[in-house]
C-alpha positions, 0 to 999 in steps of 0.5 A: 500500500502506498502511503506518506505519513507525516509526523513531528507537529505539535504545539510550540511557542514562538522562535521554537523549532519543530522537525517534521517527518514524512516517511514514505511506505509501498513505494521508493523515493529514489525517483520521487521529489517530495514537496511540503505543503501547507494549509492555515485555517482559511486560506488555500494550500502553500508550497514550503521551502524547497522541494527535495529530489533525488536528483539534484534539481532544486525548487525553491519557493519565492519565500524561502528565507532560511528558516525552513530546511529540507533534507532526506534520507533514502536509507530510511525512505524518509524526507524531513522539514526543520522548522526554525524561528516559528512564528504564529503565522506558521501555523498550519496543517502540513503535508508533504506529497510525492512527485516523479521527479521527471515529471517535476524536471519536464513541467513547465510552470510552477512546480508547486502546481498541485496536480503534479503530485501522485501521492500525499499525505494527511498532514500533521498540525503545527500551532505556534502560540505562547 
């Protein structure tokens, strides 16, 4: 069975940080990008940070400033989001979804045009509040 699942949100004050999983299952991620997405209450879903590959390529969002990095392990099937500085408006449901990386490389527009991803998964809830 083909699964992403999340883990590592929870309640955290204002300039904590949080490293948030998504660990992949019935599938590798050798030919997968995996991107973070996130959703507050009342708005639309966002790309977070940079999209990461296995092949080197690297999509970043306009708004990635530094305090967001990801990294992955394929030993462990696994990609991660350090989270730094988190503000209040950082709270959200976070996903992180699964693309082939071909597919990423040979797309024309934004790489975080969500019809792009095949799998993804349910989200884990980050709140920052003091």
């Amino acid at each position: 069975q083909v699964q992403l699942v999340e883990s590592g949100g929870g309640l955290v004050q204002p300039g904590g940080s949080l490293r948030l999983s998504c660990a992949a299952s019935g599938f590798t991620l050798d030919d997968y990008g995996i991107a973070w997405f996130r959703q507050a209450p009342g708005k639309g879903r966002e790309g977070v940070s940079c999209i990461s590959t296995s092949d080197g390529s690297t999509y970043c969002t306009e708004s990635a400033k530094g305090r967001f990095t990801v990294s992955r392990d394929n030993a462990k099937n696994t990609v991660y989001l350090q989270m730094n500085s988190l503000k209040p408006e950082d709270t959200a449901v976070y996903y992180c979804a699964a693309a082939l990386s071909s597919n990423l490389r040979g797309w024309g527009g934004s790489r975080w045009y969500e019809g792009l991803y095949d799998y993804w998964g349910r989200g884990t809830q980050v709140t920052v509040s003091s």
